[in-house]
C-alpha positions as a printed Julia matrix, in Angstrom:
413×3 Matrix{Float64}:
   2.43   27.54   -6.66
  -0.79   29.16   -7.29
  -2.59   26.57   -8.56
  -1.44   23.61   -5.91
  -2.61   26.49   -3.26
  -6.28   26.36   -4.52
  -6.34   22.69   -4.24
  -5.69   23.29   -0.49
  -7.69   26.08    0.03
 -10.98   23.67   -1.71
  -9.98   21.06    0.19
  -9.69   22.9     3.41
 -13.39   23.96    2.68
 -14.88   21.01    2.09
 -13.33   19.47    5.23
 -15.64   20.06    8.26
 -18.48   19.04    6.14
 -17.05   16.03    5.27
 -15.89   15.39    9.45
 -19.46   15.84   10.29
 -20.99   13.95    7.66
 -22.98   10.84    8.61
 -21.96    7.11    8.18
 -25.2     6.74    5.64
 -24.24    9.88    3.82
 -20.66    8.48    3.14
 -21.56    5.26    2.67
 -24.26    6.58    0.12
 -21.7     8.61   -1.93
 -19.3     5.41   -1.82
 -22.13    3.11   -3.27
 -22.56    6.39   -6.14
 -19.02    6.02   -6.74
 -19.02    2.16   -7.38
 -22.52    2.52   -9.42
 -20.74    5.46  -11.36
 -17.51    3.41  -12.5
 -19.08    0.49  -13.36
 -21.82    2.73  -15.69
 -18.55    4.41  -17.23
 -15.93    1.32  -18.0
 -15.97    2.15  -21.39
 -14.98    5.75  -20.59
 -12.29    4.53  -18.05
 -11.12    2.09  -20.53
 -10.38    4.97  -23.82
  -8.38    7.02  -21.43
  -6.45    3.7   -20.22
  -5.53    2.82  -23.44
  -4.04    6.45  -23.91
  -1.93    5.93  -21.38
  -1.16    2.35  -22.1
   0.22    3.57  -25.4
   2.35    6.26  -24.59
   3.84    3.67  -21.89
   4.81    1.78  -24.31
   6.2     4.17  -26.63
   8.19    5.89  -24.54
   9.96    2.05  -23.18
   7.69    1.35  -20.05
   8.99   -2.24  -19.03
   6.37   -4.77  -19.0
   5.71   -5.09  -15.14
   5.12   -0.97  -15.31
   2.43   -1.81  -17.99
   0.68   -4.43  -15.65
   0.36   -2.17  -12.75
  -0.82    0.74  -15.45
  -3.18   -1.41  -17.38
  -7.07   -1.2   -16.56
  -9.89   -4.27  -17.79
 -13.82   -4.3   -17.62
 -12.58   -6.92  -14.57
  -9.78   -4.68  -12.96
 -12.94   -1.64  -13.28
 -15.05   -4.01  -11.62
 -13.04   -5.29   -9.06
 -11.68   -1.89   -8.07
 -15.58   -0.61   -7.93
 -16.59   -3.83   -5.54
 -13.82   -2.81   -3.21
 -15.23    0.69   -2.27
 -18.87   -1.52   -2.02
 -16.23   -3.16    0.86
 -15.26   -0.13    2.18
 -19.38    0.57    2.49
 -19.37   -2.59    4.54
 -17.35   -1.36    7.05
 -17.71    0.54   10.59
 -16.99    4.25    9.77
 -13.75    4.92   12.39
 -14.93    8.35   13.19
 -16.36    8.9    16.28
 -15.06    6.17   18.01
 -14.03    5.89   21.82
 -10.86    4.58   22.24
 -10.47    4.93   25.56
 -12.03    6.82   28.5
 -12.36    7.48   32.02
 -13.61    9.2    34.76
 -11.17   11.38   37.48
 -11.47   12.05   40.88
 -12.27   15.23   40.43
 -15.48   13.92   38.56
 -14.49   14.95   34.84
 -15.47   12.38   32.04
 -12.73   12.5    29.47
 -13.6    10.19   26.62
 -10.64    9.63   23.74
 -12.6     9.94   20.52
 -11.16    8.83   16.71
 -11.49   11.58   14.24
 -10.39   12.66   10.74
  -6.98   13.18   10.12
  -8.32   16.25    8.12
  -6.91   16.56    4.45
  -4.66   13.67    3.06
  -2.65   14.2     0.03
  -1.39   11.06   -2.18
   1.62   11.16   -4.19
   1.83    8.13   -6.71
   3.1     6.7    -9.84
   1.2     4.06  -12.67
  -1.57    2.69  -10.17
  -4.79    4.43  -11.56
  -6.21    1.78   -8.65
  -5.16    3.67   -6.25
  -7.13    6.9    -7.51
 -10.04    4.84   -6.14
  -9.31    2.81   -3.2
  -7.42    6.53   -1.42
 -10.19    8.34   -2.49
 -12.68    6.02   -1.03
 -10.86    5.26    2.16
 -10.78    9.43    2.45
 -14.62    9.72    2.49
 -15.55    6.78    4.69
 -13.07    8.39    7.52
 -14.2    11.89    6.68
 -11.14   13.16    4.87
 -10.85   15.26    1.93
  -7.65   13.69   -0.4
  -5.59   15.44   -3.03
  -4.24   13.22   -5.11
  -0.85   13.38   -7.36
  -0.58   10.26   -9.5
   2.29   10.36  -12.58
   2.16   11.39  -15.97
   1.61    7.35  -17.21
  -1.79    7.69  -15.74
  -2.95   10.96  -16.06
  -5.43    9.98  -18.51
  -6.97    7.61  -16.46
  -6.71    9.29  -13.45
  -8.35   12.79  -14.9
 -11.43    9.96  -16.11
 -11.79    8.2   -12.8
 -11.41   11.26  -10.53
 -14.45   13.41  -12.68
 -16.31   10.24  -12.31
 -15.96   10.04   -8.48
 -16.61   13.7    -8.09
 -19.74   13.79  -10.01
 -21.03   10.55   -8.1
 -20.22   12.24   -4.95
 -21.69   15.99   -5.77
 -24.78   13.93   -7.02
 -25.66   12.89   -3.37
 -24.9    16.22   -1.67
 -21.53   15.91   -0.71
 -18.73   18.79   -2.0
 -17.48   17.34   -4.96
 -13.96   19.16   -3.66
 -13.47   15.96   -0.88
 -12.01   14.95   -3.67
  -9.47   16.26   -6.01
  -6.95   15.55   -8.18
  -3.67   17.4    -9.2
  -3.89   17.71  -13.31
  -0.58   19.17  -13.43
   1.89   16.68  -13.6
   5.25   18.48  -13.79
   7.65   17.8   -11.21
   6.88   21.45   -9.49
   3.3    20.58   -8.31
   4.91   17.86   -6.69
   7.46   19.73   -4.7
   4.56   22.63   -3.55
   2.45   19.42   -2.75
   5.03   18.37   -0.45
   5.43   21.77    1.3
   1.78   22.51    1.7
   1.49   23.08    5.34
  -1.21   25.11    5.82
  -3.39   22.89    4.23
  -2.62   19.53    4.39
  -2.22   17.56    7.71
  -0.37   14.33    5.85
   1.32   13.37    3.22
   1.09    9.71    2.09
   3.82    8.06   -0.97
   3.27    5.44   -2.98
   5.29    4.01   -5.55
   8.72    2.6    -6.13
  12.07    4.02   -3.85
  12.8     6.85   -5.81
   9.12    8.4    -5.49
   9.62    7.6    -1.57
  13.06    8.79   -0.82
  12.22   12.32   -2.71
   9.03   13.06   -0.58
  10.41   11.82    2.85
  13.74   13.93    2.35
  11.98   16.88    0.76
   8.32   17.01    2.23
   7.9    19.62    5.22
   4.46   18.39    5.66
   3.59   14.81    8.0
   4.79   12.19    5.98
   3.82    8.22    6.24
   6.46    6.5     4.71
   5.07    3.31    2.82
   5.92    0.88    0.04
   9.08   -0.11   -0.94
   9.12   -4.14   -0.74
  11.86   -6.61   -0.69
  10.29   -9.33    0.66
  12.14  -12.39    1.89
  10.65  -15.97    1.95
  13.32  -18.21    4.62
  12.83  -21.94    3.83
  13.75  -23.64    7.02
  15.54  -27.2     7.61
  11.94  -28.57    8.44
   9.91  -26.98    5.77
   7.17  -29.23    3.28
   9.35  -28.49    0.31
   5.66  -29.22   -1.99
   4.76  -26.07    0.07
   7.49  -24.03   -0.49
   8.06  -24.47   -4.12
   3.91  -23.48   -4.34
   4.45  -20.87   -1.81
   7.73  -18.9    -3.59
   6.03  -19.13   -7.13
   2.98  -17.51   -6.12
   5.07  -14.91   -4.26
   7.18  -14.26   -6.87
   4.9   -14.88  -10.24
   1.56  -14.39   -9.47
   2.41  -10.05   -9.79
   5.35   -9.4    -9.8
   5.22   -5.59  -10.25
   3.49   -5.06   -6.49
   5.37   -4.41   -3.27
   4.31   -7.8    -1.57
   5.63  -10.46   -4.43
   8.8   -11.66   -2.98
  12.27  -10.74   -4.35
  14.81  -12.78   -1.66
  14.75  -16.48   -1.12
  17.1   -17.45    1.95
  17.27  -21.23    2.15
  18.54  -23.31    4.94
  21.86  -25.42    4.08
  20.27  -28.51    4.97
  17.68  -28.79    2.43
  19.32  -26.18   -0.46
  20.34  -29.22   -2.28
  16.61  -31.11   -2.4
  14.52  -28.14   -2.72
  16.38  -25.44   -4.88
  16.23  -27.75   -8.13
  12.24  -27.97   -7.17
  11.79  -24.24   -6.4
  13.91  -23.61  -10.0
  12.09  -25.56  -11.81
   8.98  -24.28  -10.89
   9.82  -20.59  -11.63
  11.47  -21.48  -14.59
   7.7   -21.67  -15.44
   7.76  -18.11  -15.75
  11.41  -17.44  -16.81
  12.56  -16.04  -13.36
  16.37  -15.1   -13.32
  17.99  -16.07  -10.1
  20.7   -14.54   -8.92
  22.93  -16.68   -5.85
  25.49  -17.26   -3.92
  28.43  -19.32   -4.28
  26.74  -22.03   -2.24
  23.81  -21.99   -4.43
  25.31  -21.94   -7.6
  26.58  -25.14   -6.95
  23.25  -26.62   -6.58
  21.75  -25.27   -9.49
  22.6   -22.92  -12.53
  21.74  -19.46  -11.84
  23.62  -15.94  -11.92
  26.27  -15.12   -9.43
  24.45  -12.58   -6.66
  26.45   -8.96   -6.44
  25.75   -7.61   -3.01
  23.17   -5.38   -4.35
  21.4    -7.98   -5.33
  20.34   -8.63   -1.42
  18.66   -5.15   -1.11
  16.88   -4.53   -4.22
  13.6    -4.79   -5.22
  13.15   -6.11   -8.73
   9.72   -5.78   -9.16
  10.14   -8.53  -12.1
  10.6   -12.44  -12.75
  14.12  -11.69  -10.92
  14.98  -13.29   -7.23
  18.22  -13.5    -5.23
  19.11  -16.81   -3.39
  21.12  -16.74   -0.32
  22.08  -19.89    1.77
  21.94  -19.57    5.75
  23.3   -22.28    7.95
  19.95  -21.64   10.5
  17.44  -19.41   11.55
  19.28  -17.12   13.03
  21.66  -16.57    9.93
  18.23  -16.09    7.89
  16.8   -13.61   10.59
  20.09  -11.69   10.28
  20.05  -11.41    7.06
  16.61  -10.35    6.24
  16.54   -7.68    9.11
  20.1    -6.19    7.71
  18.29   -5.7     3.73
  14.6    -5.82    4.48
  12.43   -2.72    4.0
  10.6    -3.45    6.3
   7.3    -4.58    4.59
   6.7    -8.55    4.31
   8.53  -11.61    5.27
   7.79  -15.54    5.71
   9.35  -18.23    6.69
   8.88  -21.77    5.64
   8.79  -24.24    8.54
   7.09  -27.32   10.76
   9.59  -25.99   13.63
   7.87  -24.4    16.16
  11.25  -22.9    17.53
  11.9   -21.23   14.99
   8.1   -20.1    14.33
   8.74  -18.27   17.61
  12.24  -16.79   16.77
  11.61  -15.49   13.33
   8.13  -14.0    14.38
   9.36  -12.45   17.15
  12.96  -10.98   15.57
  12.21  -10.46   12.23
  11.46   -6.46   12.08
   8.29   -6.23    9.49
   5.25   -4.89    9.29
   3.83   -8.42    8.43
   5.18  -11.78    9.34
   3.96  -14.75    7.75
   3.94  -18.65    8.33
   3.44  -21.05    5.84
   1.91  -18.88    3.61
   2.66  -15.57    0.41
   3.79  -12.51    1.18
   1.08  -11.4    -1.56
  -1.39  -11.65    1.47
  -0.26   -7.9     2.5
  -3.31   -6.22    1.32
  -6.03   -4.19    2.92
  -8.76   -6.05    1.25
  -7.09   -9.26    2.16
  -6.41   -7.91    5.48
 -10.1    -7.31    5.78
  -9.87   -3.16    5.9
 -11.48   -3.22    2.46
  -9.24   -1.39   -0.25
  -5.89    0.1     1.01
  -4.41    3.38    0.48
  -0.61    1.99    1.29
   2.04   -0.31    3.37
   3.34    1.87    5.79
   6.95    0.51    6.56
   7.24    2.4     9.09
   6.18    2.67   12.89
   3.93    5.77   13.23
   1.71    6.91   12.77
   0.58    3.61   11.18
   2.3     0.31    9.69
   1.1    -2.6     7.38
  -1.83   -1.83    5.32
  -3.21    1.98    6.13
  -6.88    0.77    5.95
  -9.68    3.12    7.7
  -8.4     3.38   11.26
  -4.75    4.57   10.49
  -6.44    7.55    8.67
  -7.77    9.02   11.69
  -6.53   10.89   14.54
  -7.61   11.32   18.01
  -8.47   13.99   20.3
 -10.25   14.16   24.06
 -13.76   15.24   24.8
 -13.72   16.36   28.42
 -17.31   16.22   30.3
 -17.56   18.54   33.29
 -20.25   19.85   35.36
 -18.84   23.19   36.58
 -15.04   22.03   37.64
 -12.4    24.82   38.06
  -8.7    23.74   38.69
């Protein structure tokens, strides 16, 4: 396609000015860019509101319209994070590693840019920002393909960026985003080899699955989230009842709220009716085993119910007789992204760290901690779920690359 082609061939262009730009220059354009969305809310906000009304004329479900919907304080707080992103060391140039051989050759291992990124994603007009941000401070340009819900607000905030960026010197072409939004610029996206080094996905497991079976370019396979929170034998049942509502209520439309409670045997019968009545709060539907139904009132659990990811006030309950049950279990219908586990036992602090295959682990505390910014990487461009060329948040150093600078002074081999 002719006009996904361009995009590359821009892109492509403005890349080695972008690798070689300086840490003040970026950092500059990424201050323009917060100045710039925070002088334009109102502008940001009339396109939102587009969108926000078509979602919900053509039957977006409420947790669609919370990850779609924009405020002066969503504008704001997306504009601080790429002030974060300012804050941080720039990754490029780095020496990872280095030594000198016998022969008397230097060879130093230095971070650079991975070159161009492209972003294919669904209602986050968020992440318009944060991937575009994290692009510039590690000196990549970024094409980004975000669904028809948000093209309005995606078409405001991208001319925003690239005027705040052009205003400072930099190609306004580091940035760009695809317009189009018919399923065919995806696909050429997706198959753009000559000009794009990786290919990043974010959204729900349809989006994912259709870019990592049909993309000929890199791919870095991130997102999908059915978190598990395990409530051990020994666990502070005041703690877990705080721990699972916040997991599960606090957003539920995000990869990192929890969708699978496993509960050990032993306690099931004093802490489900807690945890219930807690998230009946928010008019969760849980959906259980046989075990668990006879505890409390809930749906009976179909085995789909293990694997999916609701992204809504909807959580399955399974009963384990022990850790090892509840590491089993999350490892066989896990995606891979977030788990916790509930517990004063050290033992099994050690097990489930150790076995439980996730990008993020936690102890005694939300899975809605899997975040860049909470992380500390600033904003986020994904949760990889898988184990290269990055995993957990992608924050500035997974979007670099490396290569070796040798230093010789006249060596032949």
């Amino acid at each position: 396609m002719e006009y996904i082609n361009q995009l590359g061939i821009n892109a492509k262009a403005a890349q080695n000015s972008l690798a070689s730009a300086s840490t003040a220059l970026k950092n500059e354009a990424l201050t323009a860019i917060c100045n710039a969305l925070k002088a334009n809310k109102q502008k940001i906000l009339e396109a939102n509101s587009l969108d926000l009304e078509n979602g919900k004329a053509n039957g977006m479900s409420d947790s669609l319209l919370d990850r779609l919907a924009l405020s002066e304080k969503r504008i704001d707080d997306i504009a601080d994070s790429v002030l974060e992103i300012v804050a941080l060391p720039d990754p490029v140039g780095k020496i990872k590693d280095g030594s000198t051989r016998p022969n008397g050759l230097n060879i130093e291992k230095v971070a650079v840019p991975l070159g161009t990124v492209a972003v294919i994603y669904e209602a986050r007009p968020n992440v318009t920002i944060d991937a575009a941000a994290l692009c510039l401070k590690s000196g990549n340009t970024v094409i980004l393909r975000g669904g028809k819900e948000a093209i309005n607000s995606n078409i405001a905030t991208a001319e925003i960026m690239r005027n705040a960026i052009e205003a400072v010197g930099l190609d306004k072409n580091c940035i760009q985003l695809v317009e189009n939004t018919d399923r065919e610029t995806a696909n050429a996206l997706m198959k753009l080899n000559k000009y794009v080094d990786v290919l990043i996905p974010r959204g729900g497991a349809g989006l994912i699955n259709s870019v990592v079976q049909n993309a000929t370019v890199p791919v870095i396979e991130t997102g999908v989230g059915n978190c598990h929170i395990f409530v051990d034998s020994t666990a502070d049942i005041d703690m877990a009842v705080n721990i699972i509502f916040n997991a599960k209520t606090s957003r539920p439309s995000v990869c990192n709220a929890a969708e699978s409670l496993v509960i050990h045997r032993e306690i099931a019968e004093k802490a489900l009716p807690a945890i219930k009545a807690k998230l009946d709060e928010k008019n969760v539907t849980l959906y259980g085993d046989e075990e668990a139904r006879k505890i409390i009132d809930i749906l009976p659990a179909a085995e789909d119910d293990w694997g999916t990811e609701y992204l809504d006030y909807k959580m399955s309950v399974k009963t384990v007789s022990d850790v090892d049950e509840a590491i089993e279990h999350i490892n066989t219908y896990s995606t891979g992204h977030s788990e916790a586990i509930i517990t004063n036992s050290y033992e099994s602090v050690q097990k489930f760290t150790q076995k439980v295959n996730s990008s993020a682990v936690y102890v005694n505390a939300s899975t809605r901690f899997t975040d860049g910014g909470q992380f500390g990487f600033g904003a986020e461009i994904g949760i990889s779920t898988q184990k290269l060329h990055a995993r957990g948040p992608i924050g500035l150093p997974e979007l670099t690359t490396t290569k070796f600078v040798i230093r010789g002074n006249g060596q032949i081999r």
